[in-house]
Structure formats: structure tokens, C-alpha cells
C-alpha positions in Angstrom: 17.5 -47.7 -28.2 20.7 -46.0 -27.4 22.8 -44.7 -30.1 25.4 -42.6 -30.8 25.5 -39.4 -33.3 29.4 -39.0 -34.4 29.8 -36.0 -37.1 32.5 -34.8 -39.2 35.1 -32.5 -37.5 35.4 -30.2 -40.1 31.4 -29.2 -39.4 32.5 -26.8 -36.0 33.8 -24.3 -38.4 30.4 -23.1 -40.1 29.0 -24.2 -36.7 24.9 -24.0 -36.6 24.9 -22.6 -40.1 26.3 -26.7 -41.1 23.6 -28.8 -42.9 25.1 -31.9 -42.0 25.3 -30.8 -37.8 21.4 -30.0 -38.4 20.6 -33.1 -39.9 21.9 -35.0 -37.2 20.4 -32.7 -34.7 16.7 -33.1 -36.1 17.1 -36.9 -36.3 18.3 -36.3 -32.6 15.1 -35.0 -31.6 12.7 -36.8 -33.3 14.6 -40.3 -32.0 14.4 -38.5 -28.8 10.6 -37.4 -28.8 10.0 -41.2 -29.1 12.1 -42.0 -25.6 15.4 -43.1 -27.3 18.9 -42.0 -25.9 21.0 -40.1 -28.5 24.4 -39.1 -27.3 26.5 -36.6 -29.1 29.8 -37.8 -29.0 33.0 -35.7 -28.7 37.0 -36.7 -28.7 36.9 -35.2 -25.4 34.9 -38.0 -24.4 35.3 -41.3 -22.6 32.5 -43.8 -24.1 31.7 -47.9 -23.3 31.0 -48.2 -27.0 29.5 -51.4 -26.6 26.6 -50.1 -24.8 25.3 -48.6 -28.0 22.7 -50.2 -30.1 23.6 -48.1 -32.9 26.7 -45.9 -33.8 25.6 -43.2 -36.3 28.4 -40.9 -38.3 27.1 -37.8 -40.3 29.8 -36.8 -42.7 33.2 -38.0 -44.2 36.6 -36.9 -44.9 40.3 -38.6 -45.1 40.4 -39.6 -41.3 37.2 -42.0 -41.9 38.8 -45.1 -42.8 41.5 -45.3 -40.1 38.5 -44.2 -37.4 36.2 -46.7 -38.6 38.2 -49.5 -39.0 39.1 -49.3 -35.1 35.9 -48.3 -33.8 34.7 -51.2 -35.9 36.7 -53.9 -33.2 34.7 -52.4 -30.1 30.9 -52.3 -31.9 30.3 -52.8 -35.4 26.5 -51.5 -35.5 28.2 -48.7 -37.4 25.9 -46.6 -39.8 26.7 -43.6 -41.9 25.4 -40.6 -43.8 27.9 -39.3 -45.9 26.2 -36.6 -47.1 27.6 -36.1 -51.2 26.3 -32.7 -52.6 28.6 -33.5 -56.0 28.7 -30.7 -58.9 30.6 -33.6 -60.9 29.1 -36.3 -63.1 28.8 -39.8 -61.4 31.7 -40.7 -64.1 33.6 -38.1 -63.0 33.2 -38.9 -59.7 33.5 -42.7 -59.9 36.9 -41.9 -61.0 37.9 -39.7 -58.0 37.4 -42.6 -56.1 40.2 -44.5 -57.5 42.5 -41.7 -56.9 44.7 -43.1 -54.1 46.7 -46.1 -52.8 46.3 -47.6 -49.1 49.6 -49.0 -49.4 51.5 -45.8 -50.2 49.4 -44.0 -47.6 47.5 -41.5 -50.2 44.4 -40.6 -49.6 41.6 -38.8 -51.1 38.3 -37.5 -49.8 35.9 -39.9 -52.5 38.7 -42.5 -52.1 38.7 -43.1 -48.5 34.5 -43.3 -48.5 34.6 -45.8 -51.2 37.3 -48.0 -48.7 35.1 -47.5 -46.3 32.1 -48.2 -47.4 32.5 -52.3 -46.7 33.1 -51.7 -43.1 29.4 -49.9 -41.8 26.2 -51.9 -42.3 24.0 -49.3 -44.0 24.6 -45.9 -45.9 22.0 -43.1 -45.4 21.1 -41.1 -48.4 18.1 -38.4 -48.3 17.2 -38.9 -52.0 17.5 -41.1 -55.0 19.9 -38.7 -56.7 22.2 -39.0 -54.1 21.7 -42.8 -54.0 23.3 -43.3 -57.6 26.4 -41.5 -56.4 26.8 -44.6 -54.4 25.4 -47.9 -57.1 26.9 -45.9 -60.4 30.2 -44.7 -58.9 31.2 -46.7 -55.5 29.5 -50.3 -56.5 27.4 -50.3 -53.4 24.5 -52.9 -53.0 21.1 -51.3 -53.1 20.3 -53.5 -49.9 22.9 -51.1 -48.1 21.5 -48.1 -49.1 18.8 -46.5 -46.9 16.5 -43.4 -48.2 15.3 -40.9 -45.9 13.7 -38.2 -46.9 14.4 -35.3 -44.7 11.7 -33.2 -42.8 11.0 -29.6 -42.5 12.6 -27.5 -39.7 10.0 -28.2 -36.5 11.5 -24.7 -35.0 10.7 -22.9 -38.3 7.4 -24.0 -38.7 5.0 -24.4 -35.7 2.4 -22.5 -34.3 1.4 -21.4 -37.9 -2.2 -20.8 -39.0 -2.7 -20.5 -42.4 -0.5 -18.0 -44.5 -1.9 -14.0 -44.1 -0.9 -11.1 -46.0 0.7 -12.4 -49.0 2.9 -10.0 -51.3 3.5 -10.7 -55.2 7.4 -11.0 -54.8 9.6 -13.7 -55.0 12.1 -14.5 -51.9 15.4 -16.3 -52.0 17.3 -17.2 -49.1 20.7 -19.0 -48.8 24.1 -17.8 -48.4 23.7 -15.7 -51.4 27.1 -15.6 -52.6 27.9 -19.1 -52.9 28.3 -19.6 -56.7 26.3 -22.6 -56.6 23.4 -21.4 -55.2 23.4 -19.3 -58.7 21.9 -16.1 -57.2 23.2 -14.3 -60.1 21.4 -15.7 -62.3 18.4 -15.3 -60.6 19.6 -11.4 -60.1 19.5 -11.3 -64.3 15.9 -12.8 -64.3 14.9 -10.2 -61.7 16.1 -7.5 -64.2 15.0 -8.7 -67.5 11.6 -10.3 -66.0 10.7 -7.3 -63.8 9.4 -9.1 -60.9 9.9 -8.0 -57.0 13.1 -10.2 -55.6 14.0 -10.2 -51.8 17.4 -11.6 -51.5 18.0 -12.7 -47.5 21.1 -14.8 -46.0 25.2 -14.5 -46.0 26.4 -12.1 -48.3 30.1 -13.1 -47.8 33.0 -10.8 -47.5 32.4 -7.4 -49.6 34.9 -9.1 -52.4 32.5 -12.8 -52.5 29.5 -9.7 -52.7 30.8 -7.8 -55.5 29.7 -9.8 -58.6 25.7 -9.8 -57.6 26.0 -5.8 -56.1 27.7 -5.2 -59.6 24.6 -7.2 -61.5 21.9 -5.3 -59.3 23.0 -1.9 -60.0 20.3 0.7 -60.0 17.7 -2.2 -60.0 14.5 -0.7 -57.6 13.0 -4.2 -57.9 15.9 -5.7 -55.8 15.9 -6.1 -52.3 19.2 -7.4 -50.7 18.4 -7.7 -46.8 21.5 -9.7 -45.7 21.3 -11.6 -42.6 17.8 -12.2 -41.2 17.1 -13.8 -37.7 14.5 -16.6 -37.5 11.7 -14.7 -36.5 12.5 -12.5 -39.5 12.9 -15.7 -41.8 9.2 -16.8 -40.8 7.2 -13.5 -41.7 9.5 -13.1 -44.8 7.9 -16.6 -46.0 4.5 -16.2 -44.7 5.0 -12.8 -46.8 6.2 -13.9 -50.1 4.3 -15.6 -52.7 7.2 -17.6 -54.5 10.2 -19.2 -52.5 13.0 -20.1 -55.4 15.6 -21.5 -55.3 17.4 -22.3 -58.5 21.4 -23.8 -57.8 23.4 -25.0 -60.0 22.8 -28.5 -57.7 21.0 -28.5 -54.5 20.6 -32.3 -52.2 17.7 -31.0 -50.7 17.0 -27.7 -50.3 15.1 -27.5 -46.5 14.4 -24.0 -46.6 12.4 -24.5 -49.6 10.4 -27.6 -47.7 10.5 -24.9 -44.7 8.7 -22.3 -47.4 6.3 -24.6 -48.7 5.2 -25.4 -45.5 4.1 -21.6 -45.4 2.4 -22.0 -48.3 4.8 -20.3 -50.3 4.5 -21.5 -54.4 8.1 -23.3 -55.2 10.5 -22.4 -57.8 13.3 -24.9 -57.7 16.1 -26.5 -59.7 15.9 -29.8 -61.5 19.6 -30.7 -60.6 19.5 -33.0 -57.2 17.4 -34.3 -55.1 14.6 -31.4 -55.1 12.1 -33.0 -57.7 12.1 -36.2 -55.6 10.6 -34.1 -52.5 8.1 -31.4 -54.4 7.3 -32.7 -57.8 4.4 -32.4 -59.4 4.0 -29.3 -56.9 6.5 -27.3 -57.6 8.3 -25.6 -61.1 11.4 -27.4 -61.9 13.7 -25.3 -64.6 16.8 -25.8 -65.5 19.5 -23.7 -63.3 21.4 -22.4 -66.0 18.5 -20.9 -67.9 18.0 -17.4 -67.0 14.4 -17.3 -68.9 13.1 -20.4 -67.5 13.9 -19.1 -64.1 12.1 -15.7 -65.1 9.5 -16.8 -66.8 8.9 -19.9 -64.0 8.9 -17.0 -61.3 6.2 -14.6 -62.9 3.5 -17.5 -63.9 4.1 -18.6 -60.2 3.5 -14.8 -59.2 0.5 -15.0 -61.7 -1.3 -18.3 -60.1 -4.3 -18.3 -58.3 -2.8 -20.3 -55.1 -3.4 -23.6 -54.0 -2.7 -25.4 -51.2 -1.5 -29.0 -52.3 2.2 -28.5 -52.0 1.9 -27.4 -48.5 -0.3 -30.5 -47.6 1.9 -32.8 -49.4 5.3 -31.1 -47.2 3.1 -31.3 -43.9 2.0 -35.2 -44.8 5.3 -36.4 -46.4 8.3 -34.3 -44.5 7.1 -34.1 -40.8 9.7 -34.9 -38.3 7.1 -38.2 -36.9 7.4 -39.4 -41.0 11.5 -39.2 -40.8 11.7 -40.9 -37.3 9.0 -43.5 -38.2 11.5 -44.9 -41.4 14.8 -44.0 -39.5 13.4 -46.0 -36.3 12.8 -48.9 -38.8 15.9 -49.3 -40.2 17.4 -49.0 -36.8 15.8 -51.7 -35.4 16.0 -53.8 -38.8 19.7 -53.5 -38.0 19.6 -54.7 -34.4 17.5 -57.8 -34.9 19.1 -59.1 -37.5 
């Protein structure tokens, strides 16, 4: 198959650090590791649109409709994963999707997907969560709805055997000062809970930083390392005993499936799509509970470790699972 990979424009400014640019990217190479042709497509480009089998967007935003509906006249194999990460209720956001008019030329973000929406063949969600946001709040058949669970990052884990020299601490790793990653939180059960927490990823500008340096104080069982490369990423989880990650709302959470995968025990939030990828494995708690998170981290810190997460990641998430069911659909398309 040849098919094209469009994504959303806005995704160059947090460049490689963009979870929708490295979704598309590992679908890229597992379609590729099983001889199809994926083309990244650019506006500097100049493309027979015709010759693709499939044309795949990853993302939205208010220039979708117009862009779909002409690219719609030259092939209409059009797919998309819009990707919704919503803090908002699916009432809440059922009614943002009203909020516009074609005819007057006002648009919103959750308006112009739900115009949209009629005009591609299938809509790509990576968990049944995220599949609601689409039957409670848009109307969208189920039989338009494809699930996809995502995989682990192939460049993170490889060459790995077994998980040495483990350390009774707990590890967090996102760009830490995004509110709804709720590091702060996790900062306060830290403190009251006395565990070991290493803190690694973006700390922001010093003013985004300010609010968890203030929480940590004096605290000696804090570790804030900032930054970490790749390589330093990989020991850091073949290190630490507990991965958590506890946001207010996660859609997946891969570097969780990426710590699992190094046998790390998982602490992660109930809110999303998590529990569909590592329950009964992991410790679900509800992110706004500062003891569940504490106390969910020290019996985690206190178990005798198994290894049935890490199989269940390694059998479930594997790039070869993804591109088996993305293939599928794919061709589902095509024939029919």
C-alpha cells in the first residue's frame, strides 16, 4: 500500500517532543517494516493524490474542514486521527461542538471536527475513552470508529535483558510543569508519604517552575533532574521500582507502557484511557487524591515484583500488534 501521513501544522512548534508527530511516526515505521510506502507530506510539496491507497491525517484544528473538503474531490480514502485529550465532560464538550456557524464563517476547534467528521471514512481513536468523545458528543457511528491501541516506543526499549539493579524509589517523567500532569500533587504525597521521588522532564520557564520548587522546599527525598537524554531515560527506568504517573487526564500515557516494559510497577491515573491498556496490572487512584497516590506508591515500593505487566505490554503493545490491526483496517477500507 501507499499512503499518505498528513499532520496538523500546529505540531512543528513542540517539534519531536509532539505526541501526535510520534504517533504518526511509529505507525510510519511499523507500515514500513512490512514493505508499505508512507510518504510524509508537506505544503511544500507537489503530490498525484490519486496514487495513494490511503490518505491519513493526525491531528485537527479550524483549517480541517476547508482542507478536507477539497482534498476530498482528488481521493476520498481519507482517514483521521484526531487525537482529543479533553479535560471537559463529554456534555461539555458536546456543546462546544455546536459553537459556530458555516454560514457566518465562525469556527471553532470541536466545531469544525464535528463538520468534518462526515467527509473521511474512518476515525482513529487509541482507546475507548477517547471513543465516547466521538458516539456521546459528535453522533458518530461506532462502524466509523477504529481502536488502536498504541505500542511502546521500539527506540526506548530494545536490546533490554531483564531489569538489574532495582532502587526503592518512585520515578516520574513528563514535562513536569504542565498542570495536568499534576506533579504537585504527587510532590505533596512525596512529603507526607516519605517515599524517594525522582522527578525527570521539562521544567518550563523558572515562573511555570515556581509552584512545585516552592512545594519541595527543604524536602531531601526529592530529586528534580530536569531534562534527561534517552540513554539517561532507559537506566532511570531500569533503576526505579515504581513509574507513576498520576494527571489529572492522560489518553495514553507511553512512557508509562515504555516503563512497564522495563519492568517498572505502574502507578497511574484512572482518568483516560490508561486502565484500558494496564488494568488489572497496574494501581489506578484517583488523580486528585493526594493519599491514594501516596499510599498507591509505598505498597507498590513494598511488593515483592512480578513480572505480568511487563509480559502483558511486550504481548499486547508491540509495534508488529499496532501494524497487524492498523494494516487491517487499511485494507478493509480499500476493498470495500
Amino acid at each position: 500500500m501507499k499512503i499518505a501521513f498528513i499532520l496538523c501544522p500546529d505540531a512543528i512548534i513542540s517539534g519531536n517532543s509532539n505526541g501526535i508527530k510520534n504517533q504518526a511516526l511509529s505507525w510510519q515505521k511499523g507500515l514500513e517494516k512490512q514493505n508499505h510506502k508512507v510518504v510524509q507530506t508537506n505544503v511544500w510539496g507537489n503530490y498525484d493524490w490519486k496514487s495513494f491507497d490511503v490518505i491519513h491525517i493526525f491531528g485537527t484544528g479550524l483549517w480541517l474542514y476547508g482542507f478536507v473538503k477539497n482534498l476530498r474531490t482528488k481521493n476520498d480514502n481519507i482517514v483521521i486521527s484526531p487525537i482529543i485529550d479533553s479535560l471537559q465532560s463529554k456534555l461539555a464538550y458536546k456543546i462546544s461542538t455546536f459553537i459556530g456557524f458555516k454560514k457566518l464563517r465562525l469556527w471553532s476547534p470541536s466545531y469544525t471536527l464535528r463538520k468534518t467528521l462526515p467527509m473521511v471514512k474512518n476515525v482513529y481513536v487509541r482507546s475507548t475513552y477517547e471513543a465516547e468523545f466521538f458516539t456521546k458528543s459528535m453522533g458518530l457511528s461506532k462502524d466509523k470508529l477504529k481502536t488502536i491501541f498504541l505500542n511502546y516506543d521500539n527506540d526506548v526499549c530494545k536490546n533490554i535483558k531483564g531489569k538489574v539493579d532495582t532502587e526503592n524509589f518512585c520515578l516520574h517523567i513528563s514535562s513536569i510543569y504542565q498542570p495536568r500532569k499534576n506533579v504537585l500533587r504527587l510532590i505533596k504525597a512525596a512529603k507526607k508519604y516519605k517515599f524517594q521521588l525522582v522527578l525527570a522532564g521539562a521544567k518550563g520557564t523558572p515562573e511555570q517552575f515556581k509552584p512545585l520548587k516552592d512545594e519541595i522546599g527543604t524536602s531531601k527525598n526529592i530529586e528534580v533532574l530536569g531534562f534527561v537524554t534517552q540513554e539517561k531515560m532507559i537506566e532511570l527506568f531500569k533503576r526505579a521500582k515504581v513509574f507513576a504517573l498520576p494527571s489529572i487526564c492522560e489518553g495514553v500515557g507511553i512512557v508509562a507502557l515504555n516503563a512497564a516494559y522495563h519492568g517498572c510497577e505502574i502507578l497511574i491515573t484512572e482518568v483516560g484511557g490508561p486502565k484500558e491498556y494496564f488494568s488489572p496490572f497496574a494501581t489506578l487512584i484517583n488523580p486528585l487524591s493526594v493519599d491514594e497516590i501516596g499510599q498507591g506508591v509505598v505498597k507498590l515500593l513494598g511488593k515483592s515484583r512480578d513480572n505480568k505487566l511487563e509480559e502483558f505490554i511486550k504481548a499486547n503493545n508491540s509495534i508488529d500488534v499496532t501494524t497487524m490491526k492498523l494494516e487491517k483496517t487499511y485494507s478493509e477500507l480499500i476493498h470495500n
